[in-house]
MARVEXGU-225827 format. One line per field, with one value per residue (C-alpha): residue number from 1; residue in three letters; x, y, z. Coordinates in nm, 4 decimals, padded with zeros to 6 digits. Example, Ala and Ser with C-alpha at 12.3 -4.5 7.8 and 13.67 -1.06 7.14 Angstrom:
MARVEXGU-225827
numar = [1; 2]
milo = [ALA; SER]
X = [01.2300; 01.3670]
Y = [-00.4500; -00.1060]
Z = [00.7800; 00.7140]
END
This chain:
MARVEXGU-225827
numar = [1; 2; 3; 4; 5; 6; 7; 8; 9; 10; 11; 12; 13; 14; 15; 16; 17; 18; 19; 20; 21; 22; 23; 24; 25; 26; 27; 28; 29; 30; 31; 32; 33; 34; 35; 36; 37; 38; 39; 40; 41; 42; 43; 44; 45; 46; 47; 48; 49; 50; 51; 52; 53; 54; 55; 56; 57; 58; 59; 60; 61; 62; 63; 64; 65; 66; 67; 68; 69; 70; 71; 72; 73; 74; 75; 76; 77; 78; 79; 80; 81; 82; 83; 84; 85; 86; 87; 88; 89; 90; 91; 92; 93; 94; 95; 96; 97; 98; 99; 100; 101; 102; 103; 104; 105; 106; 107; 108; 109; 110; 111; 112; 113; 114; 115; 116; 117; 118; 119; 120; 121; 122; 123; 124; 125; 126; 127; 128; 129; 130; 131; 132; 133; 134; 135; 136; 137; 138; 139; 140; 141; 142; 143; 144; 145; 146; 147; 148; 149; 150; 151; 152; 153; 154; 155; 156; 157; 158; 159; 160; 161; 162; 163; 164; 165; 166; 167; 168; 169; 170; 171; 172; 173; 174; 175; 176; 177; 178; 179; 180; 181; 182; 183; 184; 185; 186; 187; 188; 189; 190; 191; 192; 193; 194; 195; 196; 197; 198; 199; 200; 201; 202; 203; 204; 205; 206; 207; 208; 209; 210; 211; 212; 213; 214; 215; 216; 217; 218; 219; 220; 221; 222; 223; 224; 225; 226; 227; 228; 229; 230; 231; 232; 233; 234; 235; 236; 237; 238; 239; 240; 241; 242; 243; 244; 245; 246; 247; 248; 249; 250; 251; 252; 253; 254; 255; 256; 257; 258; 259; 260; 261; 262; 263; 264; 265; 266; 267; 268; 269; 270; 271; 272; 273; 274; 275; 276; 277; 278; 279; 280; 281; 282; 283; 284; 285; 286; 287; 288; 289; 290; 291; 292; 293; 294; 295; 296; 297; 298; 299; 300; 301; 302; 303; 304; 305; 306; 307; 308; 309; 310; 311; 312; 313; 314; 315; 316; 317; 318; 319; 320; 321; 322; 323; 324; 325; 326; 327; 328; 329; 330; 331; 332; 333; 334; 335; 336; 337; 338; 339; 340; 341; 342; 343; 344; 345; 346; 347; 348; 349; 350; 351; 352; 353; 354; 355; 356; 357; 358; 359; 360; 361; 362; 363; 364; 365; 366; 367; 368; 369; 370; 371; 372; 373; 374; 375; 376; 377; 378; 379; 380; 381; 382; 383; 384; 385; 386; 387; 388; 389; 390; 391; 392; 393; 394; 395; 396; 397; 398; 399; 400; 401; 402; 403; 404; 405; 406; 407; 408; 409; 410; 411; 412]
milo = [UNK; UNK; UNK; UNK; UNK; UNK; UNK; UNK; UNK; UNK; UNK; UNK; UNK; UNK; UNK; UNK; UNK; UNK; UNK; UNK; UNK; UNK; UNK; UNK; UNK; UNK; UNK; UNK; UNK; UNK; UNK; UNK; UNK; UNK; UNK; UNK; UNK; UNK; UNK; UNK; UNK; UNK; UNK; UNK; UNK; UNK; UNK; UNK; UNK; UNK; UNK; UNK; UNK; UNK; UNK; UNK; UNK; UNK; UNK; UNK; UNK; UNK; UNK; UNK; UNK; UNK; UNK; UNK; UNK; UNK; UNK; UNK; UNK; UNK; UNK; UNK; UNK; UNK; UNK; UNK; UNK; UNK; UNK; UNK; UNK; UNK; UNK; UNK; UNK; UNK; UNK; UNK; UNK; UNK; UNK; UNK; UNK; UNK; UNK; UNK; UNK; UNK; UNK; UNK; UNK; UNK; UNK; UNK; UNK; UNK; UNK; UNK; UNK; UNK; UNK; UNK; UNK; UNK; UNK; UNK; UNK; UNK; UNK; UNK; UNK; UNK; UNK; UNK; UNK; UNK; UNK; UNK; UNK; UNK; UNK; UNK; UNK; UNK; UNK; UNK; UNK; UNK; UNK; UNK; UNK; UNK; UNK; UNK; UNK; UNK; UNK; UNK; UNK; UNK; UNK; UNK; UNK; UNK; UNK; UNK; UNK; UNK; UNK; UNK; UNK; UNK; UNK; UNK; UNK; UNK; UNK; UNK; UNK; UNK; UNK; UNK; UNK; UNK; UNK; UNK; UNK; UNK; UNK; UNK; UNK; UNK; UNK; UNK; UNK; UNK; UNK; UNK; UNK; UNK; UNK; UNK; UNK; UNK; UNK; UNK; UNK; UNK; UNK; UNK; UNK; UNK; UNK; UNK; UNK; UNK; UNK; UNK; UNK; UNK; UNK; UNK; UNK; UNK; UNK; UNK; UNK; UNK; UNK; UNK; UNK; UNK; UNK; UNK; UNK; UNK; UNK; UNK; UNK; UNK; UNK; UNK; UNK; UNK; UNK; UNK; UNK; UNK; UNK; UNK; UNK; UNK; UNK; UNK; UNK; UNK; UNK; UNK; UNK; UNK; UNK; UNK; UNK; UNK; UNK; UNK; UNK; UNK; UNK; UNK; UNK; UNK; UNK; UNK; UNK; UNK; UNK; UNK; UNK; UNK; UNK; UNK; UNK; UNK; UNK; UNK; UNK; UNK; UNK; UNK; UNK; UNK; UNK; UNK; UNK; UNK; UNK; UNK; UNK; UNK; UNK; UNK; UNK; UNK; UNK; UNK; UNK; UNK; UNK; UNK; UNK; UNK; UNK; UNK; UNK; UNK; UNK; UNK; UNK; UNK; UNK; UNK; UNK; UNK; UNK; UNK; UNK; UNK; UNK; UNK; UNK; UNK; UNK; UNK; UNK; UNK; UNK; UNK; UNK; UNK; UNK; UNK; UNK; UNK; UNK; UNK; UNK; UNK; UNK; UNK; UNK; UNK; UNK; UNK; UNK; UNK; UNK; UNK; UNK; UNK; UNK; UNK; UNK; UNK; UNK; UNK; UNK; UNK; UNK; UNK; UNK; UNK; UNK; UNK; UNK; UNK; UNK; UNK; UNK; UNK; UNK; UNK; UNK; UNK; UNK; UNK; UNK; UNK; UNK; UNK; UNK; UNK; UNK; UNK; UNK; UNK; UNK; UNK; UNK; UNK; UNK; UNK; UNK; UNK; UNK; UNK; UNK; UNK; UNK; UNK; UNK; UNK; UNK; UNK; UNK; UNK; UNK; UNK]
X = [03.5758; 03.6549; 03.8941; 03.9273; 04.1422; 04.1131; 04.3912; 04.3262; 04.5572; 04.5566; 04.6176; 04.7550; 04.5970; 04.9392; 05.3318; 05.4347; 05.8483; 05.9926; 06.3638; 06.4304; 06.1303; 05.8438; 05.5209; 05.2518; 05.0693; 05.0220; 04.8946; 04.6681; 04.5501; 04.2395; 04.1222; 03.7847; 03.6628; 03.3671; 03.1558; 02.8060; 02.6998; 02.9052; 03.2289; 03.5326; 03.7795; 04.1709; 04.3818; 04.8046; 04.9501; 05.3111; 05.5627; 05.9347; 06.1336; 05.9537; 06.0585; 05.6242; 05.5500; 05.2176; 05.3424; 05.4851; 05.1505; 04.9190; 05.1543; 05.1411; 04.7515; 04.6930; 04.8778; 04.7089; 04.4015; 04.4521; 04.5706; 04.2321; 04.0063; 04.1740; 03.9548; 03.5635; 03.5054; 03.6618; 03.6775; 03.9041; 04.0858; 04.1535; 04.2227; 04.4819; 04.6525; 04.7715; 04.8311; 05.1061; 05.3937; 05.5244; 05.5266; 05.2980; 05.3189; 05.5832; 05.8529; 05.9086; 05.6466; 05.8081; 05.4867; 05.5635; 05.3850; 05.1774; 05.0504; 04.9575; 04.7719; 04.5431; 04.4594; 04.3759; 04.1772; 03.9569; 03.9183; 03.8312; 03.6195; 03.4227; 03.4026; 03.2536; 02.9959; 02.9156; 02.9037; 02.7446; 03.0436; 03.2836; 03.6466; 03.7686; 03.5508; 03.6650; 04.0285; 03.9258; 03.9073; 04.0902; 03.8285; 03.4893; 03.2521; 03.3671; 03.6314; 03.9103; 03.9329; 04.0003; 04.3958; 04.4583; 04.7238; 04.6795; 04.8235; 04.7977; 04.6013; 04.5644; 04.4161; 04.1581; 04.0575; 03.7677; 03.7989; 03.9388; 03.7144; 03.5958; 03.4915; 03.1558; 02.8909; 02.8074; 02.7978; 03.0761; 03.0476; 03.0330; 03.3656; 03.2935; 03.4130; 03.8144; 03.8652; 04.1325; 04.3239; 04.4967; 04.8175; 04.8230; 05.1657; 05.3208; 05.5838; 05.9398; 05.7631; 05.8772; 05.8071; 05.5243; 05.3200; 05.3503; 05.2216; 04.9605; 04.8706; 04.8937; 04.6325; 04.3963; 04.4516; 04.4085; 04.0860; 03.9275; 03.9841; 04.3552; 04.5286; 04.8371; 05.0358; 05.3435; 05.6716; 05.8582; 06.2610; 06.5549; 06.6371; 07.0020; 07.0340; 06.8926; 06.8152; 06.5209; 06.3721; 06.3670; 06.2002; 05.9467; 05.8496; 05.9074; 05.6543; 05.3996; 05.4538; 05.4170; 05.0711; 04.9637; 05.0957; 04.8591; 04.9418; 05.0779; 05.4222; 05.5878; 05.8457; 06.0356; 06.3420; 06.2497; 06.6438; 06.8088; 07.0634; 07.3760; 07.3799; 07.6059; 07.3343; 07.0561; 07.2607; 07.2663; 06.9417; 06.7079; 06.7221; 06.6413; 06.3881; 06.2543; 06.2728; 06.0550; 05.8147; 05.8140; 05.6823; 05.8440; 06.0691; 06.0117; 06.3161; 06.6344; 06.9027; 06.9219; 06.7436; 06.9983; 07.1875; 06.9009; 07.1757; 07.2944; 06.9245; 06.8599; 07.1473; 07.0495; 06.7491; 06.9234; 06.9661; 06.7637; 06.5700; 06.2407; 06.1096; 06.2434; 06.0441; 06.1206; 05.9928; 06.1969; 06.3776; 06.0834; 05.9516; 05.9016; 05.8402; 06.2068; 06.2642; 06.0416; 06.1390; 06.5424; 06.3787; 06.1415; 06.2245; 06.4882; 06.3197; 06.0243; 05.7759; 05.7966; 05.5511; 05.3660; 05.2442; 05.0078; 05.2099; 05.5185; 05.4424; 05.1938; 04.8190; 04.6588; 04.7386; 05.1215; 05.0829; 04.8352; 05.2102; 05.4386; 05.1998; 05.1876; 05.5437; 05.6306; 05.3336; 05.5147; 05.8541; 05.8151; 05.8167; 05.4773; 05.2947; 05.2706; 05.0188; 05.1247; 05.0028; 05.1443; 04.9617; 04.6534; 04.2931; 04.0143; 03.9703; 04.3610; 04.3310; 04.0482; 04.1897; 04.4384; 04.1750; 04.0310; 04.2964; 04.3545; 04.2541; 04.5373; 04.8292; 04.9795; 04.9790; 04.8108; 04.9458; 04.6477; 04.5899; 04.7379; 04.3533; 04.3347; 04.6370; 04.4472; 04.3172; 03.9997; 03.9033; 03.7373; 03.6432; 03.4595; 03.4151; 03.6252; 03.6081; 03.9421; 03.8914; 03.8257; 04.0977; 03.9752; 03.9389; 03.6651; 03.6088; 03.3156; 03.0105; 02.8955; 03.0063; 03.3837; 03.5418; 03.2927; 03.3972; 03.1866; 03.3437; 03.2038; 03.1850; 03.5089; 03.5440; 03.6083; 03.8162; 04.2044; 04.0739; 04.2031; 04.1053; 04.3958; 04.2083; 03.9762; 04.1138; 03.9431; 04.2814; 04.1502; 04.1887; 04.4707; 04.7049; 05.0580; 04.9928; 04.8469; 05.1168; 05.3658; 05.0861; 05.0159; 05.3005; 05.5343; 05.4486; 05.3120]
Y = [-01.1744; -01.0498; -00.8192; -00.6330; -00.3738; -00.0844; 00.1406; 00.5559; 00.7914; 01.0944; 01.4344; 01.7741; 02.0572; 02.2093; 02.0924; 02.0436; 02.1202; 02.0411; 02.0347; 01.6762; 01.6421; 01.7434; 01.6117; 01.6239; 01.3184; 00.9632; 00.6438; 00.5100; 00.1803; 00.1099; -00.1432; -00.2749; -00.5408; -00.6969; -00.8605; -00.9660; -00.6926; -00.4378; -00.2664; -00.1360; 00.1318; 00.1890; 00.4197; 00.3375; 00.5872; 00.5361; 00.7477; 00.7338; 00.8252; 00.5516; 00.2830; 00.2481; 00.1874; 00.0725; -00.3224; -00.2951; -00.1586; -00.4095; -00.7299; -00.6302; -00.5649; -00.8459; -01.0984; -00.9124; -00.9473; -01.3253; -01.3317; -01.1482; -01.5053; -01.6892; -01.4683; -01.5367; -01.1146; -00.8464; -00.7773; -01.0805; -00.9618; -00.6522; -00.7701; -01.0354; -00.9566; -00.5700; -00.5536; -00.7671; -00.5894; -00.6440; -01.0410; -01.2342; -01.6028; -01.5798; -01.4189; -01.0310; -00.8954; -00.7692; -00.5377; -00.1815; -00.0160; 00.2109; -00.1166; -00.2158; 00.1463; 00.0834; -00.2909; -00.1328; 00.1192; -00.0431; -00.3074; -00.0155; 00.1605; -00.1924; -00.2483; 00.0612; 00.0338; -00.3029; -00.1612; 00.1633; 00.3412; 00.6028; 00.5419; 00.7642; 00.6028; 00.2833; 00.4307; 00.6108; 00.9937; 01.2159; 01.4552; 01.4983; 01.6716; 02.0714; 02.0242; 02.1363; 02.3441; 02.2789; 02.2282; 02.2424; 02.0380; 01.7479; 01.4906; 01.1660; 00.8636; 00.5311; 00.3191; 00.1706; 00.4362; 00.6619; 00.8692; 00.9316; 00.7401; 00.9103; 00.7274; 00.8454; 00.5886; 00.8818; 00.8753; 00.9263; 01.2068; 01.1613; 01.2187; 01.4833; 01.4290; 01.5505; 01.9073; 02.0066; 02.3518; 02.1626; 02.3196; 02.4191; 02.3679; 02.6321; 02.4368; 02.5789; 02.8873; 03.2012; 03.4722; 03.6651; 03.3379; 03.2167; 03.5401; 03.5007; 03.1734; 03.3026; 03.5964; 03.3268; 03.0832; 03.3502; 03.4862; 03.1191; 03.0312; 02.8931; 03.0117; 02.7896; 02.7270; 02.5322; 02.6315; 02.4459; 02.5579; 02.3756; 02.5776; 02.5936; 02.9306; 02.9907; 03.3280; 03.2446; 03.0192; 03.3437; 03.5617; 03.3524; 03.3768; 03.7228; 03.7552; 03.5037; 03.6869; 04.0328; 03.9272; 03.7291; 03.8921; 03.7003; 03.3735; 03.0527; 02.9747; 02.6154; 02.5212; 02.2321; 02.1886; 01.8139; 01.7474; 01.9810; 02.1635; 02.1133; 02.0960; 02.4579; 02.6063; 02.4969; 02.6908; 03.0050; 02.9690; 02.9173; 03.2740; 03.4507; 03.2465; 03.3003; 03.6602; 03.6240; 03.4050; 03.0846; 02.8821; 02.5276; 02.3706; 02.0305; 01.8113; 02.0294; 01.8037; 01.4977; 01.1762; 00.9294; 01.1625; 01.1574; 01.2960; 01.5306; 01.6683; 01.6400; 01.8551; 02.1071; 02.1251; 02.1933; 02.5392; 02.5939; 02.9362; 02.8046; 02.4232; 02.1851; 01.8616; 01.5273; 01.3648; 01.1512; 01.0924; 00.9456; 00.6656; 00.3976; 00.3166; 00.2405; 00.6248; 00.8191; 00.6546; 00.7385; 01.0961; 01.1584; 01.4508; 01.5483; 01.7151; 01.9460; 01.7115; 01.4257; 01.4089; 01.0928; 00.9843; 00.6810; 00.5404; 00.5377; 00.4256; 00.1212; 00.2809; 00.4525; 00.2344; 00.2799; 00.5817; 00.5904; 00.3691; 00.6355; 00.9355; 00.7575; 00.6996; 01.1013; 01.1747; 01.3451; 01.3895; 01.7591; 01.6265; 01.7067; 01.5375; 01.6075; 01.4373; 01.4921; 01.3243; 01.1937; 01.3376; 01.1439; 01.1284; 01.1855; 00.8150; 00.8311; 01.0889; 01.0385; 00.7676; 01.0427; 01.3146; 01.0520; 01.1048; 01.5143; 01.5985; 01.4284; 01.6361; 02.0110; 02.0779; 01.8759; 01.8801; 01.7249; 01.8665; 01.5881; 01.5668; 01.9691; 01.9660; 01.7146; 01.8539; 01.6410; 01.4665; 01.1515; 01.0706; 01.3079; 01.3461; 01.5382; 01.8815; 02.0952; 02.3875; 02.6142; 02.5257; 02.2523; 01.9346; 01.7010; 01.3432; 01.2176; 01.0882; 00.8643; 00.4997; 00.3998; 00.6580; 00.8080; 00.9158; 00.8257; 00.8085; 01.0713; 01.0073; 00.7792; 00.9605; 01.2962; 01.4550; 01.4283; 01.0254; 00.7985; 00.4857; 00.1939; -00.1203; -00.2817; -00.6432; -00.9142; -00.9778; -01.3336; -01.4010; -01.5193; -01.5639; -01.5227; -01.2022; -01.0403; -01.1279; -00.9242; -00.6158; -00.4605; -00.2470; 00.0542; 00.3713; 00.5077]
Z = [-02.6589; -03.0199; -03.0640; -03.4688; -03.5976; -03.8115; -03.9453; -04.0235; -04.1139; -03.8816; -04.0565; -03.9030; -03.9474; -03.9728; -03.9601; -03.6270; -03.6379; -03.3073; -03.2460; -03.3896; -03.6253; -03.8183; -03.8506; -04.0934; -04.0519; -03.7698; -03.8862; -03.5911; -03.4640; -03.3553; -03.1213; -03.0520; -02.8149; -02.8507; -02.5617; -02.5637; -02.7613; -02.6371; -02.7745; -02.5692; -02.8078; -02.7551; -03.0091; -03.0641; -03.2711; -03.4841; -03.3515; -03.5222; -03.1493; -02.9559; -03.2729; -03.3147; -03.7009; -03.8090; -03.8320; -03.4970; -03.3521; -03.5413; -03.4676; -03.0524; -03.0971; -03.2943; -03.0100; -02.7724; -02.9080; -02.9344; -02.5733; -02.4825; -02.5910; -02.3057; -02.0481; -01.9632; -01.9801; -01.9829; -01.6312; -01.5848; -01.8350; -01.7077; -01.3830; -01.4837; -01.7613; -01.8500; -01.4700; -01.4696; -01.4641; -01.7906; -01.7928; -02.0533; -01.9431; -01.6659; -01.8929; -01.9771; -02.2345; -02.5551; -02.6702; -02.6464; -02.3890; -02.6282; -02.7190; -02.3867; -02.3097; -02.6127; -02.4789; -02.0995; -02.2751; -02.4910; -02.1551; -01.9415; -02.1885; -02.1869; -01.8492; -01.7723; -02.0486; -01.8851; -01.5103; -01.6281; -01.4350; -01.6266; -01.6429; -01.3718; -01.1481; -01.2335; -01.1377; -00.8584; -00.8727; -00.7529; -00.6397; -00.5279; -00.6401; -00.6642; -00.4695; -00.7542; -01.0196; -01.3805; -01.4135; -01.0387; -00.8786; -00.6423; -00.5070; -00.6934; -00.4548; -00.5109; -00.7850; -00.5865; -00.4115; -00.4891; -00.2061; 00.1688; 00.3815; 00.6847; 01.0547; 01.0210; 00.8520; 00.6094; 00.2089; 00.0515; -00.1989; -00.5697; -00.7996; -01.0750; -01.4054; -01.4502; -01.6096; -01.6727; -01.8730; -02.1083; -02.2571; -02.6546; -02.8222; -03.0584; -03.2938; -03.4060; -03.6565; -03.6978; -03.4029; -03.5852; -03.6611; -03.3233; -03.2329; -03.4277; -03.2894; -02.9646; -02.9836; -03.1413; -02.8467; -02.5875; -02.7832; -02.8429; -02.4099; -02.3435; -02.0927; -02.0720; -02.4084; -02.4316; -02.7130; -02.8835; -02.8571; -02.9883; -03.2730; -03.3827; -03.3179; -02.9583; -03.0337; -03.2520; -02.9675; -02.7423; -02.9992; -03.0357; -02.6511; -02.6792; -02.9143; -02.7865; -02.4798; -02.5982; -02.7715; -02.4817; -02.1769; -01.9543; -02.0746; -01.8874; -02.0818; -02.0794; -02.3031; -02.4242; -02.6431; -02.6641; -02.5114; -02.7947; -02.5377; -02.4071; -02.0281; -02.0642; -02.2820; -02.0612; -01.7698; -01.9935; -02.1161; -01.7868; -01.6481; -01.9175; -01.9902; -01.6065; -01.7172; -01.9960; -01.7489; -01.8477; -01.5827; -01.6258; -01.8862; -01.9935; -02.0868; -02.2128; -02.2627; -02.4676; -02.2535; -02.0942; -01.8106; -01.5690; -01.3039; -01.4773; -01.5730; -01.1654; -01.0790; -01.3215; -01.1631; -00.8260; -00.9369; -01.1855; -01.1387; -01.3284; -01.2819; -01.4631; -01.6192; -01.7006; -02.0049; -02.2236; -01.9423; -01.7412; -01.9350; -01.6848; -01.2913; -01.2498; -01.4370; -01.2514; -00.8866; -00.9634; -01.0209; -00.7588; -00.5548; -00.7739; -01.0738; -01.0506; -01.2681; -01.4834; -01.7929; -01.8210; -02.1663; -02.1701; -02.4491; -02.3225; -01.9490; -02.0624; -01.9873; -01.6995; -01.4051; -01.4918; -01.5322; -01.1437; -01.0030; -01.0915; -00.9331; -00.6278; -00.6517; -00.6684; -00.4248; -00.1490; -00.3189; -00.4491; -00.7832; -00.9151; -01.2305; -01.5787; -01.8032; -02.2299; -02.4681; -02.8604; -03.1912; -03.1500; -03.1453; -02.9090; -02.8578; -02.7594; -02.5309; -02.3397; -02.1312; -01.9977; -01.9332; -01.6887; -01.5113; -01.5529; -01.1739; -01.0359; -01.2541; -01.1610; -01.5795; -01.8681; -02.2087; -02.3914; -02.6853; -02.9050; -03.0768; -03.0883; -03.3566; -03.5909; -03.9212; -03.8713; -03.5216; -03.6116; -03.2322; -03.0325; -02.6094; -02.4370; -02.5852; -02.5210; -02.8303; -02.5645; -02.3715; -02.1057; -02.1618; -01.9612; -01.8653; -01.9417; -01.7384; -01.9818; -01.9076; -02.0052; -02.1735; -02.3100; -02.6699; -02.9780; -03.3403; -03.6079; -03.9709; -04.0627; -04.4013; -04.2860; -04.4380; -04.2623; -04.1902; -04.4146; -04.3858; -04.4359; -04.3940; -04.1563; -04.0257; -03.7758; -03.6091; -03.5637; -03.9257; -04.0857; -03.7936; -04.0247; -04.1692; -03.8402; -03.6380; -03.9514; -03.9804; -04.2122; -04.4017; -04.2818; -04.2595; -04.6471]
END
C-alpha cells in the first residue's frame, strides 16, 4: 500500500467567535491510500484546543502511513492495526487520535471501494430500511452487527443510507445578525440550530436566543458556552434558558470536573451534554447515566469504531449520543454521517461553515445530511483550486523519511 499526503487550507465563509476563540481559517491533511488501483481518503484538521498543528498532523500521518506497508491490504490493515486500543507495537501509541480517525477512514473508505459495500455497512447500521427518520434517536448496537437477527431463515432487510437533521451553529454575533441567520436557516430547510454563549456579559448570550427565537419560533435550539461558566452561573443560567426553549446545553463549565458537571445535571431543568469533557472510552464510561449526552467528535475519540465503543457503552444508561464534528471538510465528515442513525442530535455541519467545500457527498445545505450508497464513503473531491482551497504542498510521505517524520511547518 502507498500512502501520500496533501496539505489545503480550509477557508470560512465567515468568523466563527466562540467563547475561547475565533476562527477564520483550518489547515487540513489529507490522506490517501493507494491499493491496486484503488484510493481510500481520510481528512485531519489543525485545531489549537486539541494541541493539532499542521507538523503534528503530517508527522502522525506520515508514521502511519509507513506503518500501513507492513500489511498485505487494507483489510488486514484495518483489522489489526487502528483497532488496537491505542498500542502501536505492544507499547501506548503517541499519535493523536484525530490522526488515527483519518487513517481508519481512508482504510474504510478503501475497503468498501474494494468490497463494493458503503461504509455504514461495513460498520453495521443502525437501521433498516425506513425504519427511522432523519435525526431520530436510537439506540447505538454493535460494530459488527448489521441488524437484529430473527429465528426465522428469512432475509434480513437492507440498511438505508444514514440521514440525519444536522444542527447549524450561530457563533458569538450580535442578536440582530443571528437573527438574521436564523430566518435564512429556517427558510433554506434547518430545523435544529445550535448557539454559541460564553460571552462575558451573560446578558448578550440571552439576547441572542431571544432573537433567534423570536425570528424562528419553530426552531430546535441547542447551545453551548464551550465550558465558559462558572458552576454558580450555569445554576442561574439553565432555567431561563428552559424558558426561552432551549432543548439541551452542551458543555457549560470549563472540562476537568466531570462530577461536578454530573451533579449539575442532577437538577438541571434542560439536558445537559458532555463534550470536552467526554473525550475518550474511559470519559464517557465515568459519565454514563449521569449526563444527558456526551458529544462524540471523530477526532477526538480516534475514528468511528471508538466512537461505535463509547455508544454501546451509554446504550441503556439514559445518557443519549451526540455526534459534532471540528471545522472540516466533506471528506472529514462523512465518516461521521455514516454513523448519524445511531445519535439523538447531530452537529455536522463542520463542511456547511466552509467558504468553499472542496469535497462533495453528503449534502446538508438543506439541513440533512446523508450517507452515501456509493462504496466507502462515498465523497468525491471537486476542483482543488476553488476558491477558499489553498493548496500547501503535495508530499509522497514515503519520501524523504527525516523531514516527514518533522512535517511540514506550523500553522501560516
Amino acid at each position: 500500500m502507498k500512502a501520500t499526503l496533501r496539505t489545503v487550507r480550509l477557508t470560512l465563509a465567515e468568523p466563527l467567535r466562540i467563547s475561547r476563540s475565533t476562527t477564520t481559517a483550518r489547515d487540513a491533511v489529507w490522506l490517501t491510500i493507494e491499493h491496486d488501483g484503488l484510493h481510500g481518503h481520510g481528512e485531519a484538521v489543525t485545531s489549537v484546543y486539541y494541541g493539532l498543528d499542521i507538523g503534528t498532523l503530517r508527522q502522525g500521518l506520515y508514521v502511519s502511513g509507513r506503518d500501513l506497508s507492513r500489511f498485505p491490504d487494507p483489510e488486514s490493515a484495518l483489522r489489526e492495526w487502528p483497532a488496537r486500543e491505542g498500542k502501536r507495537d505492544g507499547r501506548p501509541d503517541a499519535r493523536p487520535p484525530a490522526v488515527t480517525a483519518a487513517v481508519e477512514a481512508a482504510l474504510l473508505d478503501l475497503c468498501g471501494k474494494r468490497s463494493g459495500t458503503p461504509v455504514f455497512r461495513l460498520l453495521g447500521s443502525e437501521s433498516p430500511r425506513g425504519a427511522r427518520s432523519p435525526g431520530s434517536a436510537g439506540s447505538a448496537g454493535s460494530a459488527g452487527s448489521a441488524g437484529s437477527a430473527g429465528s426465522a431463515p428469512k432475509a434480513r432487510s437492507v440498511p438505508s443510507a444514514p440521514t440525519a437533521h444536522t444542527a447549524r451553529t450561530i457563533g458569538i454575533v450580535p442578536a440582530p445578525h443571528a437573527a438574521a441567520q436564523a430566518r435564512a436557516l429556517v427558510a433554506a430547510g434547518f430545523t435544529l440550530i445550535k448557539v454559541k454563549a460564553g460571552s462575558p456579559d451573560p446578558e448578550d448570550d440571552l439576547d441572542r436566543v431571544r432573537a433567534i427565537r423570536s425570528a424562528a419560533p419553530g426552531v430546535r435550539l441547542l447551545l453551548d458556552p464551550n465550558g465558559a461558566w462558572t458552576a454558580d452561573r450555569t445554576r442561574h443560567l439553565l432555567p431561563r434558558y428552559a424558558e426561552l426553549g432551549v432543548e439541551a446545553v452542551e458543555q457549560p463549565i470549563a472540562p476537568g470536573a466531570p462530577e461536578t458537571l454530573a451533579r449539575l445535571a442532577e437538577r438541571s431543568p434542560l439536558p445537559l451534554i458532555a463534550d470536552e469533557d467526554a473525550v475518550g472510552l474511559e470519559d464517557v464510561r465515568r459519565l454514563a447515566g449521569r449526563v444527558h449526552g456526551v458529544n462524540v467528535k471523530l477526532a477526538k475519540c480516534g475514528g468511528p469504531r471508538a466512537a461505535l465503543r463509547m455508544a454501546e457503552v451509554i446504550a441503556g444508561s439514559g445518557t443519549e449520543l451526540m455526534l459534532g464534528c471540528l471545522t472540516a471538510s466533506t471528506l472529514g465528515l462523512a465518516p461521521a454521517v455514516h454513523l448519524a442513525d445511531r445519535a439523538r442530535w447531530a452537529d455536522l455541519d463542520g463542511h456547511l461553515l466552509l467558504a468553499d467545500d472542496p469535497w462533495t457527498g453528503i449534502g446538508g445545505a438543506e439541513g440533512v445530511v446523508r450517507a452515501s450508497e456509493l462504496p466507502g464513503l462515498g465523497v468525491r473531491e471537486k476542483d482543488a483550486g476553488a476558491p477558499g482551497v489553498r493548496e500547501r504542498g503535495p508530499q509522497d510521505v514515503r519520501e524523504r523519511e527525516a523531514q516527514g517524520t518533522r512535517g511540514t511547518g506550523g500553522r501560516p
